[in-house]
DRENNUGU-917944 format. One line per 8 residues: number of its first residue (from 0); their letters; for each residue x, y, z of C-alpha. Coordinates in nm, 4 decimals, decimal comma, m for minus. Example, Ala and Ser with C-alpha at 12.3 -4.5 7.8 and 13.67 -1.06 7.14 Angstrom:
0) as) 1,2300 m0,4500 0,7800; 1,3670 m0,1060 0,7140
***
This chain:
0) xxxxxxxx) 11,8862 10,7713 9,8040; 12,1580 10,8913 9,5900; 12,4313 11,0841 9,7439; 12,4827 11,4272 9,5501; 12,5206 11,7730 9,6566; 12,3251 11,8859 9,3519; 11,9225 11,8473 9,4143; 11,8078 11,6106 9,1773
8) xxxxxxxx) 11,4683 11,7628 9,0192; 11,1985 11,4345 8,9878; 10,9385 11,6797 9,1105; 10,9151 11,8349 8,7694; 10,8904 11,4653 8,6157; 10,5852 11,4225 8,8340; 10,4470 11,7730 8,7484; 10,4786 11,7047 8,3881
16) xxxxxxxx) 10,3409 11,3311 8,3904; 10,0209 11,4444 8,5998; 10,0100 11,7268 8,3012; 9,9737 11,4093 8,0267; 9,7603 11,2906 8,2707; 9,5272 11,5836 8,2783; 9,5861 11,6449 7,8893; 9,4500 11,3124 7,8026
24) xxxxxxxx) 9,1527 11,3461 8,0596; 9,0332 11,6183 7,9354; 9,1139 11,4999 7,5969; 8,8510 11,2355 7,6647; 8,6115 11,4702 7,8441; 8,5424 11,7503 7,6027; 8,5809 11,5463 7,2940; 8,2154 11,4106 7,3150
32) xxxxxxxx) 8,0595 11,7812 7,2540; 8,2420 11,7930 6,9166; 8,1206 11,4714 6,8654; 7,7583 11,5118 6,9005; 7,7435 11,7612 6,6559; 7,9301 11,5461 6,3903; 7,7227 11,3951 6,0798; 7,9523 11,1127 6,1074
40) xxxxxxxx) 7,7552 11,0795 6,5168; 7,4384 11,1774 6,3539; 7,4448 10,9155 6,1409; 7,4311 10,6543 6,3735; 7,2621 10,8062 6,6624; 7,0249 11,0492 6,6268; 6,9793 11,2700 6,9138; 6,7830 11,6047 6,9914
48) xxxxxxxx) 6,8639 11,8689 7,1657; 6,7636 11,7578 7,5120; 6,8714 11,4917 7,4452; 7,2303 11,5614 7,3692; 7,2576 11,7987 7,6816; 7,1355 11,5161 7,9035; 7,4627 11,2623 7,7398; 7,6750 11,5988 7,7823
56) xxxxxxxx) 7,5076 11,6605 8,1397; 7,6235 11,3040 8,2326; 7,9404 11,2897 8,2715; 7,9451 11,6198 8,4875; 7,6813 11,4317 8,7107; 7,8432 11,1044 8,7817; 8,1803 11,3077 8,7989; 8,0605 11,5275 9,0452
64) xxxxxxxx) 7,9232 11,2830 9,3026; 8,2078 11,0603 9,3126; 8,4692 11,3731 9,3834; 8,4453 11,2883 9,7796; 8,5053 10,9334 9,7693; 8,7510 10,9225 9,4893; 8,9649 11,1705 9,6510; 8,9470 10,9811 10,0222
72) xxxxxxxx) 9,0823 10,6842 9,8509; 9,3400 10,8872 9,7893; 9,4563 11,0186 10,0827; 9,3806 10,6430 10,1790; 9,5702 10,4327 9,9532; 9,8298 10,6893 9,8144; 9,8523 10,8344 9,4478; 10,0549 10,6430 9,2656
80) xxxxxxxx) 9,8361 10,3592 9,3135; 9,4964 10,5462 9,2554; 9,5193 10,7841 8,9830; 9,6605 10,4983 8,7685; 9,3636 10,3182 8,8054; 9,1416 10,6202 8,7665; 9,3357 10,6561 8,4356; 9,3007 10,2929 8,3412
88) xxxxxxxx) 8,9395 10,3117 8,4001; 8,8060 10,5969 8,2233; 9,0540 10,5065 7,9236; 8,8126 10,1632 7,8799; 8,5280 10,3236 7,9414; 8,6002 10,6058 7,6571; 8,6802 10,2834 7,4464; 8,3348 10,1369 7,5636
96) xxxxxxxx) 8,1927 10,4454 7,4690; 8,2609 10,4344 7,0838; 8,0554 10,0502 7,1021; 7,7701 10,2788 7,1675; 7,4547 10,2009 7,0163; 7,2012 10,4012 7,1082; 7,1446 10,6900 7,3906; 7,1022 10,4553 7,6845
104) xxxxxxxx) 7,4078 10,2608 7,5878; 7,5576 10,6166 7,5540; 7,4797 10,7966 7,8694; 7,5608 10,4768 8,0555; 7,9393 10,5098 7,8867; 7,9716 10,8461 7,9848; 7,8426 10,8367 8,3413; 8,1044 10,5615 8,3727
112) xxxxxxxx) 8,3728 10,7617 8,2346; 8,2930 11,0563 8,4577; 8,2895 10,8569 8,7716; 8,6355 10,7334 8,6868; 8,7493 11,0868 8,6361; 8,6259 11,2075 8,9953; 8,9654 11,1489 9,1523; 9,2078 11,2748 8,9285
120) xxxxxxxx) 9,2181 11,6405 9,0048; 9,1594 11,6353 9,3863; 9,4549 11,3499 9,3976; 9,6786 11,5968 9,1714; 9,5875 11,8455 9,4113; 9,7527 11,6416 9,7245; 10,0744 11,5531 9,4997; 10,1179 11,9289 9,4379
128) xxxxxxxx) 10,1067 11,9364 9,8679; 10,3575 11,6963 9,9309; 10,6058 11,7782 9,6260; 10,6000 12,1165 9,6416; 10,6719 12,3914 9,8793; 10,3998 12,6481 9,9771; 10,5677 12,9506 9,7270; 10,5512 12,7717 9,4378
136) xxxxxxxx) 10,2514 12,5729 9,5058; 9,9929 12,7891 9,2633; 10,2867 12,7691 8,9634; 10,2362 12,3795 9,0042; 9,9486 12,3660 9,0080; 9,8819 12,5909 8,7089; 10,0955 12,3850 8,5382; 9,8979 11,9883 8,5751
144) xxxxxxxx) 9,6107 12,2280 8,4952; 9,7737 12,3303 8,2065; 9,7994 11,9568 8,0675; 9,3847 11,9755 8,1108; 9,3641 12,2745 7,9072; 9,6118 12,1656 7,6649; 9,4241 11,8387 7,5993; 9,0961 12,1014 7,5943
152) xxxxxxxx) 9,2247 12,3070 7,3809; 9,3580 12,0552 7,1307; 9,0428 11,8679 7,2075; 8,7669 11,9977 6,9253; 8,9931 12,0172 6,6339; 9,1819 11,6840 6,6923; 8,8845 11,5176 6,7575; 8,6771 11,6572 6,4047
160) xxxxxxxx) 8,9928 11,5676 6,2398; 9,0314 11,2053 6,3656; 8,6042 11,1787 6,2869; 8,6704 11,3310 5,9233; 8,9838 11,1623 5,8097; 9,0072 10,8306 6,0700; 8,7062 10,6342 6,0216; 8,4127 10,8219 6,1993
168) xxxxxxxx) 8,3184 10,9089 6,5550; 8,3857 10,5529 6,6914; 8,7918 10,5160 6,5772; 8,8581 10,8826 6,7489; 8,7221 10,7343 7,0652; 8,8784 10,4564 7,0674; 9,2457 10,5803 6,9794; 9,1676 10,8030 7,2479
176) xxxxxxxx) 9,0849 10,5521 7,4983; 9,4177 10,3359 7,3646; 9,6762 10,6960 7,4033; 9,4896 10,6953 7,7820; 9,6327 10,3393 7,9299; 9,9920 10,3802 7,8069; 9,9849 10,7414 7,9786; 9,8746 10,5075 8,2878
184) xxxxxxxx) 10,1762 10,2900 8,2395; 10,4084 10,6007 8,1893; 10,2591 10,7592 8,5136; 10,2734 10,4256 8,7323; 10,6827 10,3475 8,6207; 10,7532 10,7525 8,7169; 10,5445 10,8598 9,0446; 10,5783 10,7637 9,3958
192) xxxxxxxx) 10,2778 10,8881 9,6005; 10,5557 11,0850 9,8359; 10,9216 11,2294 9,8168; 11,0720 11,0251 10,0594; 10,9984 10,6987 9,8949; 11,1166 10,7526 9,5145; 11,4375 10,6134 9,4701; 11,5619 10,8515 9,2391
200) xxxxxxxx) 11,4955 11,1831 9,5095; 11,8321 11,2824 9,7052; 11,8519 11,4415 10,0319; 11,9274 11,7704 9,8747; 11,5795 11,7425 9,6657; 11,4543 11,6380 10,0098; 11,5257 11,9767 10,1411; 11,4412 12,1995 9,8835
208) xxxxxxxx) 11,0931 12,0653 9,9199; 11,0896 12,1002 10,2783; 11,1808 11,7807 10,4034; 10,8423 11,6156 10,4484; 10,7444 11,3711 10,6445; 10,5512 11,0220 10,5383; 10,2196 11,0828 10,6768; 9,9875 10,8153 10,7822
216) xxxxxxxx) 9,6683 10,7576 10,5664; 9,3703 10,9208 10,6360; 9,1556 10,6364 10,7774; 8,7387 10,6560 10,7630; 8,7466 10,7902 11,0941; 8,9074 11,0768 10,9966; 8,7471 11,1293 10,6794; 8,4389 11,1701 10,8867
224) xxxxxxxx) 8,5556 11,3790 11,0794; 8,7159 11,5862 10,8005; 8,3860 11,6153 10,6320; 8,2464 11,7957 10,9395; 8,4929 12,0404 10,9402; 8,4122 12,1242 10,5826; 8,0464 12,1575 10,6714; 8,1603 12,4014 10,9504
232) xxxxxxxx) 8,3980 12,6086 10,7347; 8,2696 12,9518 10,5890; 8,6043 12,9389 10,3787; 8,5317 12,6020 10,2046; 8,1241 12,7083 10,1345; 8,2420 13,0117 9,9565; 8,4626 12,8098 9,7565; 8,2089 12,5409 9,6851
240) xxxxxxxx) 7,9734 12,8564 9,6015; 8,2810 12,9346 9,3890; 8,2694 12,6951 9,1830; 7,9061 12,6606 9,1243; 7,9013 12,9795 8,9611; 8,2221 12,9563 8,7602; 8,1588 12,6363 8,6117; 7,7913 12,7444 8,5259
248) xxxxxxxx) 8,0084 13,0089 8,3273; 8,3055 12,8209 8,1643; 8,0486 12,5340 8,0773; 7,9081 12,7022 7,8159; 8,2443 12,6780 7,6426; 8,2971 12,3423 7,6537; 7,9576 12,1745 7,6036; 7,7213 12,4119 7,4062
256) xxxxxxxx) 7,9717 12,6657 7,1969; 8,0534 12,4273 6,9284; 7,6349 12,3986 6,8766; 7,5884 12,7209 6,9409; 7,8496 12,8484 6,6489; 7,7035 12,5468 6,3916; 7,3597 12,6844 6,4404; 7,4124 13,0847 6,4359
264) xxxxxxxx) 7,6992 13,1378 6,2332; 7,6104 12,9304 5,9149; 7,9428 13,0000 5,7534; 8,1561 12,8425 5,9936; 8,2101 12,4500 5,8926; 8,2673 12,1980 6,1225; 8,6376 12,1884 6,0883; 8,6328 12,5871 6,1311
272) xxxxxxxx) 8,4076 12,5463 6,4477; 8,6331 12,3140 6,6231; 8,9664 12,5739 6,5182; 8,7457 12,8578 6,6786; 8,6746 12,6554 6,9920; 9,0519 12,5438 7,0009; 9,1289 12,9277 6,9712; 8,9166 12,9960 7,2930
280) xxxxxxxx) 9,0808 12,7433 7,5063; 9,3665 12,8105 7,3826; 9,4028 13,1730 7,5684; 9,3072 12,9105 7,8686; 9,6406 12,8178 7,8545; 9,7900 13,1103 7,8695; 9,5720 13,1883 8,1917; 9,6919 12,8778 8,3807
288) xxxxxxxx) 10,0371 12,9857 8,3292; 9,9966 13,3837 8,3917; 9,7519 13,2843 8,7410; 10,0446 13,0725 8,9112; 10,2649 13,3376 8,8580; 9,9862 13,5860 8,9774; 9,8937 13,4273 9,2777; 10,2733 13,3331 9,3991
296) xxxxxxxx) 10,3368 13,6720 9,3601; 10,0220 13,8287 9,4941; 10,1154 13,5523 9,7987; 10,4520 13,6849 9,9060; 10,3206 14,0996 9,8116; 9,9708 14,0434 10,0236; 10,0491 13,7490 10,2417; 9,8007 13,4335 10,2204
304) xxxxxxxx) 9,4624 13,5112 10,2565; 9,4758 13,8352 10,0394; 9,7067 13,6306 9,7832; 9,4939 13,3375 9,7036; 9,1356 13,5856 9,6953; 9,2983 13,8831 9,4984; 9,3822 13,6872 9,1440; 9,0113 13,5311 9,1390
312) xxxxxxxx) 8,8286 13,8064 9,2567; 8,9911 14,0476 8,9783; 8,9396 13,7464 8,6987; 8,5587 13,7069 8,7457; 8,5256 14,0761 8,6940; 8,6720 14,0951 8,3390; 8,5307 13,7561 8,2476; 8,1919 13,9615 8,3791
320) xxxxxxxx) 8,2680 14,1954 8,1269; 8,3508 13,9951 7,8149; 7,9900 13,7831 7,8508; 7,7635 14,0779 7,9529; 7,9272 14,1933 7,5843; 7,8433 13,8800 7,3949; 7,4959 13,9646 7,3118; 7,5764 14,2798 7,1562
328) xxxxxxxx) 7,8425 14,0607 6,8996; 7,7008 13,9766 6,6028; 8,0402 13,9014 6,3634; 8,1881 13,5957 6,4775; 8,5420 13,6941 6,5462; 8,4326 13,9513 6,8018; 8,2357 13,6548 6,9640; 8,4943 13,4288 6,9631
336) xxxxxxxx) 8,7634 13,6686 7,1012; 8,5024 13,7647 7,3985; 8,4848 13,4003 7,4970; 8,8142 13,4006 7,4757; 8,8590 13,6338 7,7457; 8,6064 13,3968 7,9773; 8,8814 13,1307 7,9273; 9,1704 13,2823 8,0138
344) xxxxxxxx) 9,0491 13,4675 8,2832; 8,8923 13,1306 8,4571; 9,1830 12,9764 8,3869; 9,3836 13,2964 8,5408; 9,1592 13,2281 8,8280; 9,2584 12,8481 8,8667; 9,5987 12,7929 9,0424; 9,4960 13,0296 9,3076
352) xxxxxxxx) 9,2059 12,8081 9,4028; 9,4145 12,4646 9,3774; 9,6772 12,6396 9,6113; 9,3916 12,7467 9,8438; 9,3036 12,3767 9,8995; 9,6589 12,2475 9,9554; 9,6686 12,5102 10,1618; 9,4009 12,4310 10,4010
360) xxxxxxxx) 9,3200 12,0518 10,3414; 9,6222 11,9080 10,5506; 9,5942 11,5092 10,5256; 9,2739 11,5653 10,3737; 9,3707 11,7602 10,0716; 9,2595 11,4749 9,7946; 8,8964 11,5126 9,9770; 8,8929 11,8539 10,0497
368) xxxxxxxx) 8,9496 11,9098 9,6460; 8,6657 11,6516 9,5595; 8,4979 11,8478 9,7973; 8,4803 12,1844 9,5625; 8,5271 11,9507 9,2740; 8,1522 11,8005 9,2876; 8,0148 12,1353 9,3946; 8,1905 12,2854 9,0240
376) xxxxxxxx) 8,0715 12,0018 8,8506; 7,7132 11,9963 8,9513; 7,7159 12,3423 8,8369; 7,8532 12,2236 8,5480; 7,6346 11,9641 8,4913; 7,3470 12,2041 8,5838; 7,4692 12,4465 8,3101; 7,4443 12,1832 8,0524
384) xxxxxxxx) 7,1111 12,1313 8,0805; 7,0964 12,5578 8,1383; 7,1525 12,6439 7,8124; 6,8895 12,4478 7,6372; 6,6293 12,6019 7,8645; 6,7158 12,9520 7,8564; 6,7086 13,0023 7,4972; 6,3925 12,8472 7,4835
392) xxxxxxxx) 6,2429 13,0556 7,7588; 6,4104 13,4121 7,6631; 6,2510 13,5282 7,4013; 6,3790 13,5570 7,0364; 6,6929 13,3826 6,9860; 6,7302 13,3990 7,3737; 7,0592 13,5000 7,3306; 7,0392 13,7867 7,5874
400) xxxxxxxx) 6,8994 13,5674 7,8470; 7,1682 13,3253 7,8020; 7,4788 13,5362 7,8487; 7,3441 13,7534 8,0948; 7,2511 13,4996 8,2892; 7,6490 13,3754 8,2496; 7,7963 13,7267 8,3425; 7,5969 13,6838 8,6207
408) xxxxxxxx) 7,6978 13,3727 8,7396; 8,0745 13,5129 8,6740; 8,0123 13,8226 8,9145; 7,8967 13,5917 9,1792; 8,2090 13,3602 9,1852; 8,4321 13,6943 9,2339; 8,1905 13,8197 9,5209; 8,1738 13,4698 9,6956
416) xxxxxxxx) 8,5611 13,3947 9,7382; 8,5990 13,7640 9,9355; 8,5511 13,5651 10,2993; 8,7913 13,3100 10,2058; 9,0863 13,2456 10,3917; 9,3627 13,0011 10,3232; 9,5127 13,0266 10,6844; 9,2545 12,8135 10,8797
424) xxxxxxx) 9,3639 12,4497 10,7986; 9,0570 12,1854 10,7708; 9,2634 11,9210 10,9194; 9,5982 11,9647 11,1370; 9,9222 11,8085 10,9534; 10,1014 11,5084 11,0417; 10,2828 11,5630 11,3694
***
């Protein structure tokens, strides 16, 4: 290790690597609900409605199951190693995605994609653990999200624009898929799964972070045994239940809005539709920024348990708010700026739960965060095929059904996280 009283700072080049990481996953995950709705997609696929929210539903599925296992490997093999071939993997199968042909050739593309994706965020979540101390853990954390949100964000106008003026639906996949394996490369040459081992970390870095120690690999053994303690923890079900409920919600923005603004606002163009969505995500950002500092504060004011509850308790309640409003909004800006408020408030909410499971995963973190990973995404996936069902079934446009049925499903996720408590570790750390 270099010898210098000055800490060096390669922490923040492996916080802002695992951000292009989660920019271009996300990047490649939202894109296809833009896509769908394109004539360009039309043209060669034609799809109805159910359809299109089974391909959408997909890659929530497959993404959901595979959280567990993806993030054991993980805490198994190290991160370095792992989330560059996660990345490598859903990069081809993006590019595999754009040889589609029809819908089976489709939703077999994107259930391989979202398998590949499991691991990413539960193995970010166990880099944030070992690179970074517990009071600036949720700051971190918002940050990598950030890089997801970013490449959400960015996601429905670059990927209109690359359909309209690149070549179709196909070419924006597969420059997509291409930008994907050299942010592998970039990500294998900079990270070292822990501080002690990258060659460019002094001892002074060393310290700052809290001197960690190399901790063994968490073998099957004690991944079963890990997953019993999660079935026995009140704390982890609520956060499971958590995220059930709040992806249910902040699905709707990222699968069905685009469709839903084409087909009720007839004056908004494609390319205006994917600026409006862009808009909505956009506050996102804002909230993954504004929750670290939220919860790191609310940590040191309230202590642990009160600190990691308070921000998403108080962010469900407004994001209550702005849906139970939506089916009064008939002008499209007032819509738009309502959803807007969803974002950034479930964004707000965000850091505080990634802290909560570095907080209490131990060894285990990786699988503790695929854990309440595949619990959000099956209520994602679940609220993909929601939509289509509750408009059909509520009467009139169904609009009232729909986003009450959201605000509801927001107030739950702020009731359910009251119990939790980031003290009780699922697994003891490294002795």
């Amino acid at each position: 290790m270099p010898d210098s009283p000055r800490p060096t700072n390669i922490r923040s080049r492996i916080i802002g690597v695992t951000m292009l990481v989660a920019f271009i996953m996300y990047l490649d995950r939202i894109c296809m609900a833009e896509i769908v709705k394109s004539a360009s997609f039309a043209k060669d696929i034609a799809l109805g409605e159910k359809e299109t929210g089974r391909i959408l539903s997909a890659f929530f599925f497959a993404y959901a199951l595979l959280q567990v296992p993806a993030g054991w490997a993980s805490d198994r093999f190290g991160a370095r190693s792992t989330l560059t071939l996660y990345v490598v993997l859903w990069s081809l199968f993006t590019i595999m995605t754009g040889l589609a042909v029809g819908f089976a050739s489709l939703l077999v593309a994107r259930l391989l994609c979202g398998m590949a994706e499991a691991g990413a965020y539960p193995t970010a979540m166990a880099m944030v653990r070992k690179w970074i101390p517990c009071a600036g853990r949720a700051r971190a954390s918002g940050m990598v999200a950030l890089g997801g949100r970013i490449g959400g964000t960015l996601a429905p106008f670059l990927t209109i624009w690359m359909v309209v003026h690149m070549g179709g639906w196909r070419t924006s996949l597969w420059i997509d898929g291409t930008a994907g394996l050299l942010i592998a490369f970039l990500f294998w040459k900079i990270v070292r799964s822990d501080p002690q081992t990258h060659p460019g970390v002094n001892a002074a870095e060393l310290a700052l972070i809290g001197r960690p120690k190399i901790e063994p690999p968490l073998t099957g053994r004690e991944l079963a045994h890990a997953l019993k303690n999660f079935t026995k923890s009140t704390s982890l079900w609520c956060n499971s239940a958590y995220q059930v409920c709040v992806n249910i919600g902040w699905g709707f923005l990222v699968t069905w809005l685009p469709t839903y603004l084409k087909n009720n606002y007839k004056e908004v163009t494609e390319i205006e539709g994917g600026r409006m969505v862009t808009c909505v995500l956009a506050l996102g950002m804002a909230g993954q920024v504004a929750g670290g500092w939220y919860c790191d504060w609310a940590t040191r004011r309230f202590g642990l348990r009160a600190g990691r509850v308070l921000p998403v308790a108080s962010a469900m309640l407004v994001a209550t708010t702005a849906y139970a409003c939506l089916p009064f909004t008939t002008a499209v800006w007032p819509f738009i700026a309502c959803c807007a408020v969803v974002s950034f408030c479930t964004d707000l909410a965000n850091p505080a739960m990634w802290a909560f499971m570095g907080d209490v995963g131990g060894r285990a973190t990786a699988a503790a965060g695929g854990w309440g990973n595949m619990w959000g995404n099956l209520g994602a996936s679940a609220g993909a095929l929601l939509f289509p069902w509750l408009k059909a079934h509520g009467g009139g446009d169904g609009k009232y059904f729909v986003f009450f049925t959201l605000a509801s499903a927001m107030l739950l996720a702020g009731l359910v996280v009251l119990p939790m408590n980031a003290t009780k570790k699922l697994l003891p750390d490294a002795r």
